[in-house]
C-alpha positions, 0 to 999 in steps of 0.5 A: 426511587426516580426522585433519589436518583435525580437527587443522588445525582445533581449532588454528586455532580458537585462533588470531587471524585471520590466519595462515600454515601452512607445510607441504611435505605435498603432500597438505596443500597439496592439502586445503587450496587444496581446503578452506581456505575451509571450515577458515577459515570454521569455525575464524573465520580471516579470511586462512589462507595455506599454503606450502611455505617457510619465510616470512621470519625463520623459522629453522631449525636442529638441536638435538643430546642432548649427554649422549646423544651424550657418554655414548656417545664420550666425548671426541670429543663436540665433533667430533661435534656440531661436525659436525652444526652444519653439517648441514641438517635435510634431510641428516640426514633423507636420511642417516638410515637404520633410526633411525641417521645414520652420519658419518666424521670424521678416519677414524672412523665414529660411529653416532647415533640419529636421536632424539638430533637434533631440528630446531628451527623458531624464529618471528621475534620478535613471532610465534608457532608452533604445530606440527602433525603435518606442519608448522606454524601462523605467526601474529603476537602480538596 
């Protein structure tokens, strides 16, 4: 846990003074109700709030390497990645096994890398995040 706390707190350091880390780590959440005044105290933080939501306005969703995925089947490529589009990050993170993802669709199997899908966070207009190894820190523009 050494390693995020030091991480935790060379990002924040360079935030404003309010902010929000969002995290479904449990031992994050754990570290921090324990040690979250200590981290804000160091890092100049006034109001350092942690959950393991999505605040409001966050949106989610999943990026495909088209040129991967083409590369390897060709025409069937829209089918593919129409599919994933209605994927949540969690399905493709259960189903996904030894690195791969196996869908069926019309009767064929197709197997892709897990490397090929990445989730894509995106802050509401007027904030910024940064990500850290086990989620990510929320802060308005100043």
């Amino acid at each position: 846990m050494i390693p995020v706390i030091i991480e935790l707190s060379v990002l924040l350091s360079k935030t404003p003074k309010q902010v929000t880390l969002v995290t479904k780590d449990e031992g994050v959440l754990s570290m921090l109700e324990e040690q979250g005044s200590l981290i804000a105290k160091h890092t100049g933080i006034t109001h350092l709030r942690a959950q393991a939501f999505d605040p409001e306005g966050v949106r989610r969703g999943l990026r495909v390497d088209y040129e991967k995925v083409e590369e390897q089947y060709g025409k069937d490529t829209p089918i593919i990645i129409g599919k994933i589009a209605t994927l949540s990050a969690e399905s493709v993170k259960k189903n996904t096994k030894e690195g791969i993802i196996m869908l069926t669709l019309n009767g064929k199997e197709y197997a892709l890398e897990s490397s090929w899908i990445e989730e894509r966070v995106e802050a509401p207009e007027g904030f910024t995040k940064i990500q850290f190894s086990k989620g990510y820190i929320l802060f308005k523009e100043e």
